[in-house]
C-alpha positions as CSV (number, residue, x, y, z in Angstrom):
1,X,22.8,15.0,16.7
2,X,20.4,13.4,18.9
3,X,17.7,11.1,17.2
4,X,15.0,12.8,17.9
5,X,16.3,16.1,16.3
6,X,17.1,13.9,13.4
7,X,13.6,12.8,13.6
8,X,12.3,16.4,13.3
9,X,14.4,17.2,10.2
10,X,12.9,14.4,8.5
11,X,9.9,15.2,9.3
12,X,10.5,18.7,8.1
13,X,12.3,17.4,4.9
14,X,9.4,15.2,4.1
15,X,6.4,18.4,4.5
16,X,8.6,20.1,2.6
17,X,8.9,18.0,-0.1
18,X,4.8,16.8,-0.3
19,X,3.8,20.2,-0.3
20,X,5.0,20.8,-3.5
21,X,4.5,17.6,-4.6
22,X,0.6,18.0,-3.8
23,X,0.2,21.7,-5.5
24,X,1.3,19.6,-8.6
25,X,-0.8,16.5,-8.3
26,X,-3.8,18.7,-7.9
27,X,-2.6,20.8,-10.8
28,X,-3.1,17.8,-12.6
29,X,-6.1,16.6,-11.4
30,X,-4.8,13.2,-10.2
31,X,-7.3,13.1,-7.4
32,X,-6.3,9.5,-5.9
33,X,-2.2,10.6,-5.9
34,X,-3.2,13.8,-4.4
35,X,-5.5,12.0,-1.6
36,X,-2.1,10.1,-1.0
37,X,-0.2,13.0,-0.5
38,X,-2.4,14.6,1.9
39,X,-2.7,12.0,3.8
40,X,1.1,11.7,4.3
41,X,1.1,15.5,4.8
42,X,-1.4,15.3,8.2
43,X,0.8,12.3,9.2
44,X,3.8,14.4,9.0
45,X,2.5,17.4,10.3
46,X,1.3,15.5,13.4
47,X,4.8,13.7,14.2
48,X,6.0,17.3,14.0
49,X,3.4,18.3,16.5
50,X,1.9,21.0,13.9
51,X,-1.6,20.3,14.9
52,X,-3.0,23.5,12.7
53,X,-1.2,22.2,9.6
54,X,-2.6,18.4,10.0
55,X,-5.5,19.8,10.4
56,X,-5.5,21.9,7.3
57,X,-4.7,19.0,5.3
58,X,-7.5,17.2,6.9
59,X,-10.2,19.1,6.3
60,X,-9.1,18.7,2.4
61,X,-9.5,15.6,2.9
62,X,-12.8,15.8,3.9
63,X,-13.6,18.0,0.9
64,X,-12.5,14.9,-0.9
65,X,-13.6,11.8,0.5
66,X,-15.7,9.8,-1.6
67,X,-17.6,7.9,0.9
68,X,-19.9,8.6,4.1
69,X,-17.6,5.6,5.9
70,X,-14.3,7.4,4.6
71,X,-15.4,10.6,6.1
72,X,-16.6,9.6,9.5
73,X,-12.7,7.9,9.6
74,X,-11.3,11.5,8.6
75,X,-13.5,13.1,11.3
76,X,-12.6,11.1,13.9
77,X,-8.9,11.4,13.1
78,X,-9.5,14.9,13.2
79,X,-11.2,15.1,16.8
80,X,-7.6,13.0,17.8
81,X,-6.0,16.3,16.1
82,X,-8.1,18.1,17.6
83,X,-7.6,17.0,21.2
84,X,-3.6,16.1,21.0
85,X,-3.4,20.2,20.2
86,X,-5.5,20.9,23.5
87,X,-3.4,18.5,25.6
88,X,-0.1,19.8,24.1
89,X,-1.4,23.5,24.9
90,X,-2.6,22.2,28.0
91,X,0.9,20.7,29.0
């Protein structure tokens, strides 16, 4: 198996497993574990190169942040969402 298809299972493997993982957290209202795990989930869904998904997560994020400075950081990750999906669309 090539690395980089290794890579992509990973990747897969680890949205797989936080998914879950977060539906629980926020079950039990653990808001800074849960913050965590969403953070890890747009991560993961960006190495995979599913824009939609990190995007998704981000905008819960957003919903969450506690701070003006903290969102301005998620919004301006999310324009880099934002424009890595037109350039992969693009290509």
């Amino acid at each position: 198996m090539r690395p980089a298809d290794a890579a992509a299972l990973r990747t897969a493997a680890a949205i797989g497993h936080y998914e879950p993982c977060l539906r629980l957290t926020l079950s039990l209202g653990d808001a800074q574990r849960a913050a965590t795990i969403t953070n890890n989930l747009v991560l993961c869904c960006r190495t995979a190169g599913r824009f939609d998904c990190a995007l998704r997560y981000s905008e819960m994020q957003l919903r969450a942040a506690g701070t003006e400075a903290a969102r301005g950081k998620i919004q301006a990750r999310m324009r880099a969402l934002e424009g890595e999906k037109r350039a992969r669309q693009e290509a």
